[in-house]
N, C-alpha and C positions, 0 to 999 in steps of 0.2 A: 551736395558734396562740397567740402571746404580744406583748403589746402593749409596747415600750419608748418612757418621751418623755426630752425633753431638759428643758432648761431655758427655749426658749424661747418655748413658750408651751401652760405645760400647763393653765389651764381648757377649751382645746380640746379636749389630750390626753383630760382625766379624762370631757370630755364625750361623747367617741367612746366610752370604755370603758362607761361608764356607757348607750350607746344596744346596745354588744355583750354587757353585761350579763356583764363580766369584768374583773379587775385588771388595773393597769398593774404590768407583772414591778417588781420589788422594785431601784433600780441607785443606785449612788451614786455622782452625776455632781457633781466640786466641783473650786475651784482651789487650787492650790497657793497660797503665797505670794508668787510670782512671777507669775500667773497661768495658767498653764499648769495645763491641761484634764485631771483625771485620772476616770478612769472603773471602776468595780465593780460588778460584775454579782452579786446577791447571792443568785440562784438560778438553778437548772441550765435550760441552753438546749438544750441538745446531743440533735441529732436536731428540733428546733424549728422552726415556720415564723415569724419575727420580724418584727415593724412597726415601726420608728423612726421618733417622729414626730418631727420637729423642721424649723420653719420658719426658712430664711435671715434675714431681717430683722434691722433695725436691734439691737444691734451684728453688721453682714451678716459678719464676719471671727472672730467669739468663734463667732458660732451654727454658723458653715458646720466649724471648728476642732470644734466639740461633736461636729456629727453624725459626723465622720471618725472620731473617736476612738470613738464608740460600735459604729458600723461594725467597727470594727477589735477591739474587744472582745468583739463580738457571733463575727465570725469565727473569733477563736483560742479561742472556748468551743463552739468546734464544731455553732452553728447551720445545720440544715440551709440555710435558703433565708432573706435578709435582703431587705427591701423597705425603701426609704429612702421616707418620707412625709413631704413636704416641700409641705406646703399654698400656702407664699409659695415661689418659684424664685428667690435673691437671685443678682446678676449677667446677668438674663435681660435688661433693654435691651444688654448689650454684645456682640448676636447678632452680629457683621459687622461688618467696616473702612470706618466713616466716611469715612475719609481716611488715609494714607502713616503707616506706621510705630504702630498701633492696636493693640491686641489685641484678640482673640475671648475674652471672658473665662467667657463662658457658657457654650460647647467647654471651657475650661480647670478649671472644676467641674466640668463632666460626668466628663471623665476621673478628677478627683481623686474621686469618689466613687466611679465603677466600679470605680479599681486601688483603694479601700478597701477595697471585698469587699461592693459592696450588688449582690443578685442581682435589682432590680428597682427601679424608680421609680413613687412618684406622685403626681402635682402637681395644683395647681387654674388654672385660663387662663395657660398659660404667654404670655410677653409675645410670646412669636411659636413658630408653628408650627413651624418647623425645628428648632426645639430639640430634640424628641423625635428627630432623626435626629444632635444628635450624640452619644446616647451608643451603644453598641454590645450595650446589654442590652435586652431589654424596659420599654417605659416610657409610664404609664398618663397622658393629660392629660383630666382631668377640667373640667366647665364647669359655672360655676355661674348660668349662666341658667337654669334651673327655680326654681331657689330663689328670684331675682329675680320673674321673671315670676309667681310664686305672689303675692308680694308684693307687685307692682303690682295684681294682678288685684283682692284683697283691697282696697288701699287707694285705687284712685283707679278701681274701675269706673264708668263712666257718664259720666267726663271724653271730652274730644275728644284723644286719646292721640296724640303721635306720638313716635317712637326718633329721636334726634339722636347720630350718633359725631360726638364733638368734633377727629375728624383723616379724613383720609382712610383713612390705613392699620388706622382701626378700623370699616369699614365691613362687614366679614364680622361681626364682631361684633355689630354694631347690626341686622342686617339678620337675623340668626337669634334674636335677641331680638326684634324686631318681628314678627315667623311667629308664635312663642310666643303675642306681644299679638292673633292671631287678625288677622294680616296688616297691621299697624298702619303707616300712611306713612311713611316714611323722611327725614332730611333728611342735608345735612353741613354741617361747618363747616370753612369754609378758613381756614387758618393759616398764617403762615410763622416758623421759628424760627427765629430769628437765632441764638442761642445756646443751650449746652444750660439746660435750666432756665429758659427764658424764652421767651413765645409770644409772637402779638401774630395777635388775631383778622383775618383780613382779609375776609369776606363770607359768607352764609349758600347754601347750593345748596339752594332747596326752601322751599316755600308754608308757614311758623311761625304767622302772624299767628291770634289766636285759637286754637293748639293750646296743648294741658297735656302741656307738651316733658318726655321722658325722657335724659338725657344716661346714655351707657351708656359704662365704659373696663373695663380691666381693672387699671391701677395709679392712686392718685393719691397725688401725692409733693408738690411745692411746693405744688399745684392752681390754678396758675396759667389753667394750659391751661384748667379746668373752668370757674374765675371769671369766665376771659375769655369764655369760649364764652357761659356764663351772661346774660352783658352783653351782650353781643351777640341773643340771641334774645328777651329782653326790647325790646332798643329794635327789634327787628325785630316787634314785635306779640305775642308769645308769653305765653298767660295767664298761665302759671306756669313755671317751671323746676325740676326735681327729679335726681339725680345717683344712678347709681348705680356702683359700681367694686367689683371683686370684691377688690383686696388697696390698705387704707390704707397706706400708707407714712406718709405725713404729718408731713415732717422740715419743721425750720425754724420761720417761722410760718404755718405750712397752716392749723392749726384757726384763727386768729385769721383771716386771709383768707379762709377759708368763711365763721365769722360774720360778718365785713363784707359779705358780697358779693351777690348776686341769687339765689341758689340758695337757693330754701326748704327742703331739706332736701338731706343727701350721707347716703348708705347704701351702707355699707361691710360685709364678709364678716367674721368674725374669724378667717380665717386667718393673719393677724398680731396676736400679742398688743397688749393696746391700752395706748396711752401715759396717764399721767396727765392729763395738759390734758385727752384726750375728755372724761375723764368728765363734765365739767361746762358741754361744749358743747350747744347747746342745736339746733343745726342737724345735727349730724352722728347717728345712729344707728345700728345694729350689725345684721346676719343672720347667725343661724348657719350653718356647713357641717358642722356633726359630722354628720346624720344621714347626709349625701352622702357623707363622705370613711368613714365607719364601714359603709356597706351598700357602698362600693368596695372597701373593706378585706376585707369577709366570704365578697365575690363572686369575689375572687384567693386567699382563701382554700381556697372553696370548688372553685374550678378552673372556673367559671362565667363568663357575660357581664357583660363593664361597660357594654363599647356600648352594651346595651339598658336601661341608667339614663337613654337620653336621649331612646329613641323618642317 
């Protein structure tokens, strides 16, 4: 087995290798002066079971361009079996036709990775379940509520806990996270979005008042959604509010509207390398997934169950 990362976001990378207690293969991934992605592999793969780790994320058009070309270098040095490891799925909200004349852009990666030549996938909470059926290879979706749920257990036992999905459509989500929390109440929050990038809370379904609310997603990108939500469950009676989302995105001014907003703390995965501004937010926080995505790594390795990562 041999570990390759990209560029874009390798303390992840070094950190899975580092829990597999082996090197990342030796490659040199650099641009041209044009920028255009050139790729070197600078020791033998051939006959090898290969991991490329490279997450989508912001710049989602250089990272997704890296992973293909490693792919494809991985291939023609005659890698037995490639698994593309993509922690963040960028392109995964555009599962399906909104509206007349859209594209599936998420089908539209899948393809470009599979004719790359990756003999397997595996992601962390893709943004919708179907994904896995559009590619036509093997394809692992990993979740990271254990690692969550570990971490609320630890930090807020002994609170009046309940799971809030801040939408409807993430109510499978909230509601397997609350099992976790040892059967923990449920609530939701109706929204309606007028456009993309922009919510507007419209009512709560479910008794808040006096709970220590978990808001559960799996992206947060403007955090609109989250702020809003936030606002809303506080003036609905809510002692506290706390967020959790497995992949930051946090383009624009996200982190400055977390610190503004009702949300005592957002914790976030680092399955997307982290932008400058975190670092110096004081609301926002980081969980790792290397040990999750490195014992999923070991266990495709190994030709064993992943499933049972989550009994």
């Amino acid at each position: 087995m041999k570990l390759m990362a990209g560029n874009s976001n390798l303390p992840l990378a070094r950190d899975i290798a580092a829990y597999l207690e082996m090197p990342l293969t030796e490659a040199l991934v650099r641009r041209f002066a044009d920028e255009e992605i050139f790729v070197e592999i600078l020791e033998n793969v051939r006959g090898e079971d290969v991991f490329v780790l490279q997450s989508t994320g912001f710049p989602a058009n250089d990272n997704l361009m890296e992973l293909l070309v490693c792919i494809d270098a991985l291939k023609r040095a005659s890698a037995k079996r490639i698994t593309a490891v993509v922690p963040y799925f960028g392109y995964a909200r555009q599962d399906r036709k909104p509206g007349p004349r859209t594209p599936i852009s998420a089908k539209l990666v899948a393809n470009l990775i599979t004719v790359a030549g990756a003999d397997r996938v595996l992601s962390v909470d893709l943004h919708a379940g179907q994904i896995q059926g559009f590619f036509d290879i093997p394809t692992d979706n990993l979740y990271a509520a254990p690692v969550m749920s570990a971490d609320i257990k630890a930090r807020f036992e002994g609170h009046n806990l309940m799971v809030v999905s801040p939408d409807v459509g993430g109510v499978v989500r909230a509601r397997s996270l609350a099992k976790r929390l040892d059967n923990a109440p449920l609530a939701i929050v109706d929204k309606r979005r007028e456009r993309a990038g922009e919510s507007e809370v419209m009512n709560i379904i479910g008794e808040v008042e006096g709970r220590f609310c978990i808001l559960i997603d799996d992206i947060v990108d403007s955090a609109g959604t989250l702020c809003n939500a936030a606002a809303a469950l506080k003036e609905a009676g809510a002692e506290d509010v706390v967020a959790y989302c497995t992949h930051g995105v946090l383009s624009g001014g996200a982190v400055a509207r977390v610190e503004g907003s009702q949300l005592s703390e957002l914790v976030i995965t680092d399955s997307i390398g982290s932008h400058e501004v975190i670092k110096d937010a004081r609301r926002i926080r980081h969980l790792t997934i290397a040990p999750l995505l490195a014992e999923a790594i070991r266990r495709i390795a190994d030709e064993s169950s992943v499933s049972s990562l989550f009994d």
